[in-house]
Backbone bond lengths (Angstrom), bond angles and torsions (degrees), N, CA, C in turn:
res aa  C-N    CA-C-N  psi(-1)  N-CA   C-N-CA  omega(-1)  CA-C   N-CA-C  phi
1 X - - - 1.443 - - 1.530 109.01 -
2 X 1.045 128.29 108.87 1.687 145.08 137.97 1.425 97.31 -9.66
3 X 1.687 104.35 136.39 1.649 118.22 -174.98 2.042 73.99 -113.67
4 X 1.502 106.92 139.07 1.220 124.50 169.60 1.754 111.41 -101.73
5 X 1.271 114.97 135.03 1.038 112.51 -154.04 1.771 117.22 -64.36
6 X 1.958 99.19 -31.70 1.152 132.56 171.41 1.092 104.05 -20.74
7 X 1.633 109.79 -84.73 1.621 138.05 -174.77 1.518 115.37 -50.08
8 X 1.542 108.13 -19.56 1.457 94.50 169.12 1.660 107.56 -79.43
9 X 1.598 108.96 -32.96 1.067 99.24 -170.05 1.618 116.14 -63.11
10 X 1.034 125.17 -28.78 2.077 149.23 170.74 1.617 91.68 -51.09
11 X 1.380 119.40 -54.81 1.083 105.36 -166.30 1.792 116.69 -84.26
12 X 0.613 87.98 -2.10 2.058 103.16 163.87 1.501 103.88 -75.86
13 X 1.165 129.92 -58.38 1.080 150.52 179.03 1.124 109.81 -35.51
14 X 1.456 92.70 -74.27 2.002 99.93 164.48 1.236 139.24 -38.08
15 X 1.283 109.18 -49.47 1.326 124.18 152.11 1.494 134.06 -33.27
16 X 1.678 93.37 -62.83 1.651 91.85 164.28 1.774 131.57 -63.03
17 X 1.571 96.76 -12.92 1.248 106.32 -150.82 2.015 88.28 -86.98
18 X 1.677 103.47 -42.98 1.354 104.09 161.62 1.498 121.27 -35.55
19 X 1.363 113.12 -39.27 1.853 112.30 -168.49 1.109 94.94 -60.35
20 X 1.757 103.97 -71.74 1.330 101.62 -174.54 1.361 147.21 -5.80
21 X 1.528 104.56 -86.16 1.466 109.52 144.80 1.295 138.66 -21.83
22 X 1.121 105.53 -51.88 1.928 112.53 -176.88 1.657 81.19 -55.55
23 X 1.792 124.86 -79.69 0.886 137.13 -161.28 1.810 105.09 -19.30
24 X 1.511 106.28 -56.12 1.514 110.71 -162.34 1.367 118.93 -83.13
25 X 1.275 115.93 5.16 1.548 148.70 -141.90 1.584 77.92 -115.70
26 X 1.220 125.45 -77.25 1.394 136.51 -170.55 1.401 126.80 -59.99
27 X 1.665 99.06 -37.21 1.529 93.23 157.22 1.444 126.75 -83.29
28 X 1.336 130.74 -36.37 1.525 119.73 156.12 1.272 101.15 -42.25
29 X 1.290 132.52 -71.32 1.896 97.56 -166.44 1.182 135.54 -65.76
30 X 1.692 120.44 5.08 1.649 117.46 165.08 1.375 80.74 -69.97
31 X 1.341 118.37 -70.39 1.694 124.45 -133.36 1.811 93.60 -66.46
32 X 1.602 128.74 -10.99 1.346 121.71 -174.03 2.434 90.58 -89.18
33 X 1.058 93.84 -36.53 1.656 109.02 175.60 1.212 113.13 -62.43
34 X 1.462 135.23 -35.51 1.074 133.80 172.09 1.525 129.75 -104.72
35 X 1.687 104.39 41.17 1.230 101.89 -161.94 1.459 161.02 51.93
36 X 1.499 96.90 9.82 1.052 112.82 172.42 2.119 106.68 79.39
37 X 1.067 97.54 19.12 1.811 95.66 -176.00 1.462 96.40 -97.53
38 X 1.400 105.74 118.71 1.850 117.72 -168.11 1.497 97.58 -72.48
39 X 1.159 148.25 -14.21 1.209 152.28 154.87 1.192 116.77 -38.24
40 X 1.286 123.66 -53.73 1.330 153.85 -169.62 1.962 97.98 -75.82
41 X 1.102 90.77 -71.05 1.500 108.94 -175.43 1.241 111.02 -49.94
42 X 1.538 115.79 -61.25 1.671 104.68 -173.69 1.456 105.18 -76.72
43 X 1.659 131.36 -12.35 1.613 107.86 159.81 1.228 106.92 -48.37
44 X 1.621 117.48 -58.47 1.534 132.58 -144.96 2.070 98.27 -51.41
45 X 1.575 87.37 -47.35 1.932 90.70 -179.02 0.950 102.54 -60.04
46 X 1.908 127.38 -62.58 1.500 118.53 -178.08 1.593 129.47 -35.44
47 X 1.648 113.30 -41.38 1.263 120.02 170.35 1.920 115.08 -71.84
48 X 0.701 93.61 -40.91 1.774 105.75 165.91 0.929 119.20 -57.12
49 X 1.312 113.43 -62.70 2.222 115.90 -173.68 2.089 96.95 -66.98
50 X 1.555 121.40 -33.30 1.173 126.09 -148.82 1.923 75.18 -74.04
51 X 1.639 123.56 -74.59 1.189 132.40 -159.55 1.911 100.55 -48.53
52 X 1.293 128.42 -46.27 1.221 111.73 169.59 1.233 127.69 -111.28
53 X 1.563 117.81 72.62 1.311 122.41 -178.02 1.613 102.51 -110.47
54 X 0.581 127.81 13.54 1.668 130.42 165.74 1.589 93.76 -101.81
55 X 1.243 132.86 -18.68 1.762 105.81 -179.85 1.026 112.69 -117.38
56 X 1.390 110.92 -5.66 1.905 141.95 175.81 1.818 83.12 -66.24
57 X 1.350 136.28 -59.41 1.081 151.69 171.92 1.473 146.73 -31.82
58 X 1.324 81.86 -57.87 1.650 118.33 155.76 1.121 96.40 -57.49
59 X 1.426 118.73 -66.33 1.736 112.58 -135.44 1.365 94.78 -87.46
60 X 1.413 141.77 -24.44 1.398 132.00 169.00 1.707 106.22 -54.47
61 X 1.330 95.82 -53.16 2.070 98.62 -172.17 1.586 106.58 -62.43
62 X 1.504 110.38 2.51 1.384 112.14 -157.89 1.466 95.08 -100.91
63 X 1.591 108.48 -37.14 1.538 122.32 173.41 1.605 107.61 -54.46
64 X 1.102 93.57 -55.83 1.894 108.94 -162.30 1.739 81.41 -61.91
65 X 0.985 150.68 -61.37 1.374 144.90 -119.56 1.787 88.86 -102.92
66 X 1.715 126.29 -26.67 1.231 102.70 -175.67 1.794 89.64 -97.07
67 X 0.971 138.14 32.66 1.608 142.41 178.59 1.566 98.77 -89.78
68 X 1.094 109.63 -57.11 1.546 142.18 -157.61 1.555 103.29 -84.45
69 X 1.568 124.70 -53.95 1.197 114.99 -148.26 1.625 100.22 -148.92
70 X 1.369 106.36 37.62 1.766 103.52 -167.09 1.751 85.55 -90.77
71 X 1.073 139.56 -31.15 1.412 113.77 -173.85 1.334 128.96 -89.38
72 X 1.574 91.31 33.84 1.737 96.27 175.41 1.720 115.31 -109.06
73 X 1.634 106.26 31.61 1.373 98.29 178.44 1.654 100.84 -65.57
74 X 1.494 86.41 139.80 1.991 93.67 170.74 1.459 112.45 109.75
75 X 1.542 117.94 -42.03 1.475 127.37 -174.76 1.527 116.74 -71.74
76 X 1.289 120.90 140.35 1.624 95.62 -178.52 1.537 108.86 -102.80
77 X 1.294 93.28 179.23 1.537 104.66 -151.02 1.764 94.94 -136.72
78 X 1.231 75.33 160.64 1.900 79.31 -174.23 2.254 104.23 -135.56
79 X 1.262 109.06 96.61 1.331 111.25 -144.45 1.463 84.70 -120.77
80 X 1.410 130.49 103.16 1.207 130.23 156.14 1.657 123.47 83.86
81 X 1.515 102.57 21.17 1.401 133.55 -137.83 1.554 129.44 31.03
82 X 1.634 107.47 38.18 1.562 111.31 136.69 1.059 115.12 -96.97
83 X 1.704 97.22 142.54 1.827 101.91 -172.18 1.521 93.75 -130.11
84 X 1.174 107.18 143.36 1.524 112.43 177.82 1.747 98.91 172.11
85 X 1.426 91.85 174.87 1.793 101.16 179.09 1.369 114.47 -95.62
86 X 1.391 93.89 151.04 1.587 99.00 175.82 1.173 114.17 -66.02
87 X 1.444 111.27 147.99 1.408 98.99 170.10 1.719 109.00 -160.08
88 X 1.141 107.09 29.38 1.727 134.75 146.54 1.420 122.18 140.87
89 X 0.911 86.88 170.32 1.738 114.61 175.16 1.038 153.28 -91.20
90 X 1.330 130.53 108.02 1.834 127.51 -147.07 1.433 99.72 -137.77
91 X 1.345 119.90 150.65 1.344 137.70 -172.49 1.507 121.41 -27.06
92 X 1.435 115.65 -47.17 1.317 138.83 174.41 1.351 132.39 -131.51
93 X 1.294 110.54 13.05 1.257 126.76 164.46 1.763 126.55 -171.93
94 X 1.456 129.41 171.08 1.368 112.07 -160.76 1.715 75.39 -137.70
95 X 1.450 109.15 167.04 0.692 130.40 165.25 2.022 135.87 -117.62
96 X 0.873 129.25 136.47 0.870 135.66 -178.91 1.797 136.07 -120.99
97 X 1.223 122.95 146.45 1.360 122.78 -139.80 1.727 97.75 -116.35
98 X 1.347 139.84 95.46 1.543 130.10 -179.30 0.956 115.07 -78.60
99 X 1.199 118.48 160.99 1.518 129.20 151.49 1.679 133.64 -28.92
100 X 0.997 107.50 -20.33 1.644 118.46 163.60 1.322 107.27 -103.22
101 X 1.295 131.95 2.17 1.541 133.26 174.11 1.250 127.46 71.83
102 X 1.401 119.75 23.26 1.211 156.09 155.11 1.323 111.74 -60.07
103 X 1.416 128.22 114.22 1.559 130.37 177.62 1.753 99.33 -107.99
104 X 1.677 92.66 120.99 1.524 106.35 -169.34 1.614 86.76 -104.15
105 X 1.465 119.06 123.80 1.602 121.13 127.37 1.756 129.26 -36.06
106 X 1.665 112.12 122.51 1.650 106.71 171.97 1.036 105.80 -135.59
107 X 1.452 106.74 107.68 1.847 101.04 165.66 1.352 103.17 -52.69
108 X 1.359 94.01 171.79 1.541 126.98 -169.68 1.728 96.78 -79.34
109 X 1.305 113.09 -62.99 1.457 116.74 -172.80 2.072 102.79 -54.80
110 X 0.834 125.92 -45.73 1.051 131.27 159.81 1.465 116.18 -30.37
111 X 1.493 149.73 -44.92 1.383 171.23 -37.34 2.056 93.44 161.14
112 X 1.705 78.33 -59.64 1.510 94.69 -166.23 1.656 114.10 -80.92
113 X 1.386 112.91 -43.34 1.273 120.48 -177.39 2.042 104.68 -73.12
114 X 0.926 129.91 -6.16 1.485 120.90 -161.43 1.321 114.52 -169.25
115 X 0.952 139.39 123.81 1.929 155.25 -131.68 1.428 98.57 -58.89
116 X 1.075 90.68 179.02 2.121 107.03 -158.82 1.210 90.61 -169.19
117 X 1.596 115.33 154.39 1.537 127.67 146.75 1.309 96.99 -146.38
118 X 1.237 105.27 -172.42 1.151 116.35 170.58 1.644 115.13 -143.02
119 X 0.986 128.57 120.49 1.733 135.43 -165.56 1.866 108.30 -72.59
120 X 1.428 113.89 128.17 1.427 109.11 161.73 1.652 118.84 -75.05
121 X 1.027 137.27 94.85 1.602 131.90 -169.77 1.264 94.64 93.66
122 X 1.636 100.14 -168.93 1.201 124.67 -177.37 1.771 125.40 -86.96
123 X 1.265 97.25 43.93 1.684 99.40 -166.78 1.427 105.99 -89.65
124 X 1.226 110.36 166.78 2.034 130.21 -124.07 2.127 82.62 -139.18
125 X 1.119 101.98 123.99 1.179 104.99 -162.33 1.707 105.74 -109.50
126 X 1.573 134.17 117.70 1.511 128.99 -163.37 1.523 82.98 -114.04
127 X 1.541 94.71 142.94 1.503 114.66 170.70 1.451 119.74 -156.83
128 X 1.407 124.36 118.31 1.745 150.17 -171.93 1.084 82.44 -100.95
129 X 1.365 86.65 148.56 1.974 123.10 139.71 1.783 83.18 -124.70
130 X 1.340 116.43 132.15 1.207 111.94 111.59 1.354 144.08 -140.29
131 X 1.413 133.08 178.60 1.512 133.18 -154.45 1.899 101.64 -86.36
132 X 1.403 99.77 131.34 1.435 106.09 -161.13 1.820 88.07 -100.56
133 X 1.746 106.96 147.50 2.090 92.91 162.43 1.616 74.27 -142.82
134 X 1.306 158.15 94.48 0.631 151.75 163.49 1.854 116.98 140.10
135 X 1.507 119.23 113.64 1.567 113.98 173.34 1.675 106.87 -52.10
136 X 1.147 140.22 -52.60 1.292 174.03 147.59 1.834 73.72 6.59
137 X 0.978 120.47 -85.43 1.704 137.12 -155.36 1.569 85.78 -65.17
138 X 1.600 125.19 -64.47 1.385 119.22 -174.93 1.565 117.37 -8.95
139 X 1.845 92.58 -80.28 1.602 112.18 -179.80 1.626 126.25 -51.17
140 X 1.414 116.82 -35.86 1.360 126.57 166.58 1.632 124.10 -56.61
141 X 1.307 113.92 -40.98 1.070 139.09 -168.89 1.806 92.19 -78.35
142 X 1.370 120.96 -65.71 1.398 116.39 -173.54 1.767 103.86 -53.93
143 X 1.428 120.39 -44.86 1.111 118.40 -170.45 1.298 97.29 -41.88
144 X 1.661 103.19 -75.13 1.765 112.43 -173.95 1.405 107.86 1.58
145 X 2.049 94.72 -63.85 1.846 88.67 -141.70 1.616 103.41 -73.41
146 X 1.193 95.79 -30.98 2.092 109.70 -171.76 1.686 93.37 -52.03
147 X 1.371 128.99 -38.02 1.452 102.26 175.59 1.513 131.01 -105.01
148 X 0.790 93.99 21.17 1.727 116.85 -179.34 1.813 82.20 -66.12
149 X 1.662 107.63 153.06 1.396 112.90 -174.07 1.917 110.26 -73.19
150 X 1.356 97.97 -30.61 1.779 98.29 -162.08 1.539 103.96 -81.41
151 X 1.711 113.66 -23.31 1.385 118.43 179.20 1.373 111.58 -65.53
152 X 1.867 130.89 -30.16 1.392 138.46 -133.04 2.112 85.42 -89.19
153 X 1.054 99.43 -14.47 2.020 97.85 -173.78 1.128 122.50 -103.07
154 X 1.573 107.85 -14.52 1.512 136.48 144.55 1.519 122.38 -14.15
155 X 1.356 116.79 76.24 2.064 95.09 161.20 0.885 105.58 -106.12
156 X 1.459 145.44 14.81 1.191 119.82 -164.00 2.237 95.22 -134.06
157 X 1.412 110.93 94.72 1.075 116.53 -165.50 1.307 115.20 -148.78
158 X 1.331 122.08 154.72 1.948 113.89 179.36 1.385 88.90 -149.08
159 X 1.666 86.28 128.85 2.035 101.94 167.17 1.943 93.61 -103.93
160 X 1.339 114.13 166.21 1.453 111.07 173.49 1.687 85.29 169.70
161 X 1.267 78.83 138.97 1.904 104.19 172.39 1.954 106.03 -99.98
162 X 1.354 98.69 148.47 1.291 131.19 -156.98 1.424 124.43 -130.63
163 X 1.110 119.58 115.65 2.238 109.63 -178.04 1.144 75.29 -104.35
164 X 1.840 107.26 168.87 1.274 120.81 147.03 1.573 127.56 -126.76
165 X 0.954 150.59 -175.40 1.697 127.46 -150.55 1.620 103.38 -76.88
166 X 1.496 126.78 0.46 1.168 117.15 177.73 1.820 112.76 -110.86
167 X 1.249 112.85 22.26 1.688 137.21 178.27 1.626 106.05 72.97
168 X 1.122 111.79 20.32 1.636 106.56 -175.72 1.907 98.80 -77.90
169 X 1.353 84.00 131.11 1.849 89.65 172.70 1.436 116.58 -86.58
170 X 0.918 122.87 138.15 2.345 134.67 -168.73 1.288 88.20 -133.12
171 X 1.514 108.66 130.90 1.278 131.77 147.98 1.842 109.03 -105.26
172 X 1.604 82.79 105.81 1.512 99.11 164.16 1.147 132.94 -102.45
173 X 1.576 134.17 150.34 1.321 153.79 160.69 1.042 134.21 -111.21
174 X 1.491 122.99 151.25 1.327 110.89 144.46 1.101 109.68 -146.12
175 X 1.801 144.13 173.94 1.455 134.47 160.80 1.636 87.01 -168.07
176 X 1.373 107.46 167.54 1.540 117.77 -167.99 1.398 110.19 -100.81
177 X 1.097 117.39 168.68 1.829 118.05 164.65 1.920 94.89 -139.22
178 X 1.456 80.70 160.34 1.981 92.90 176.55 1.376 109.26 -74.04
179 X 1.515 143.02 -28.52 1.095 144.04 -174.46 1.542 123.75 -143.06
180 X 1.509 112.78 153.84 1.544 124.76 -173.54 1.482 94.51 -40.01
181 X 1.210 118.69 -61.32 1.553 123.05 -157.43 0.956 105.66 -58.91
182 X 1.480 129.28 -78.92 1.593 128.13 174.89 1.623 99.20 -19.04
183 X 1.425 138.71 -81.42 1.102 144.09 -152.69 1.526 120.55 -54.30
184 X 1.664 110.23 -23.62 0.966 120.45 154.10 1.535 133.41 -72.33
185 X 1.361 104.75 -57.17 1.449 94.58 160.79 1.769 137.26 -48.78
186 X 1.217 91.70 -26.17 1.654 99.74 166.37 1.632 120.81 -77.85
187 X 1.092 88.34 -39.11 1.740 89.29 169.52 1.371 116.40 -64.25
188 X 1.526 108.50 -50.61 1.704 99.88 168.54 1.492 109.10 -57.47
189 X 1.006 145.58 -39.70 1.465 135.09 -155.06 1.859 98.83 -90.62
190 X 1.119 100.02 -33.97 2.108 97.18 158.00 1.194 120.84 -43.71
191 X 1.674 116.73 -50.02 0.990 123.55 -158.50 1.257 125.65 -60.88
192 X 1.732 93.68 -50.42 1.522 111.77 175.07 1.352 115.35 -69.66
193 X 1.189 146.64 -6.07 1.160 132.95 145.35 1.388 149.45 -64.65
């Protein structure tokens, strides 16, 4: 039987929906422990919501984020310039699987505060800095890469210039290729320039 992608997403759901509960589970029994004196009780929440508001946090951005983007288990993603595949979903953070086979943890707030994409297929992502002393070199250099053969099928690419706190000018890139190899050969042919 075929896992539907849907149902994974339901079953995330569930999950959160489990916290929940525990969560509300736990505060009825201070407030059932303390007699029921709302004095007591809404400290007890205040001290409660205050101690987990970083996962109180998470797990809302965690909601919003499987609303939006729960049917991308499997696709990779490029989140803060880690790129790797999804490869599930947890209350307050997801995890993801790279290219060196390294499974990185990402909070949710993480997601939100700092860039994301999301990749069509399996495409292999090349990215330069290099140090500019001259516009003259800038333009030559972009030419280079724009006619290189693996760049010419390329739409999906960004050139952009860069200082860094000591005024040095970077001409940066990036654009994708369908495979390791391609991506390699382009990197060697970057290099040498």
């Amino acid at each position: 039987m075929k896992n539907n992608v849907s149902n994974k997403k339901y079953l995330f759901f569930y999950n959160v929906i489990v916290y929940l509960i525990w969560i509300l589970f736990i505060i009825l029994k201070i407030g059932h422990a303390l007699n029921d004196n709302s004095i007591f009780i809404g400290g007890a929440v205040l001290v409660l919501t205050a101690l987990m508001w970083e996962y109180f946090k998470n797990l809302f951005l965690g909601i919003i984020f499987s609303f939006q983007y729960g049917y991308i288990l499997g696709h990779n993603l490029l989140v803060n310039n880690k790129e790797g595949k999804l490869v599930s979903y947890y209350s307050s953070y997801f995890e993801i699987l790279t290219n060196k086979g390294e499974v990185l943890k990402i909070k949710y707030k993480e997601v939100f505060r700092g860039s994301f994409e999301i990749f069509s297929g399996n495409l292999k992502r090349v990215f330069k800095k290099i140090p500019i002393n001259k516009s003259s070199d800038l333009n030559e250099i972009k030419l280079k890469i724009m006619n290189h053969p693996v760049f010419l099928m390329n739409n999906n690419f960004e050139f952009y210039e860069e200082s860094d706190e000591n005024g040095k000018l970077w001409f940066c890139f990036y654009f994708n290729v369908m495979n390791y190899k391609d991506a390699v050969s382009i990197q060697q042919y970057i290099d040498k320039l």
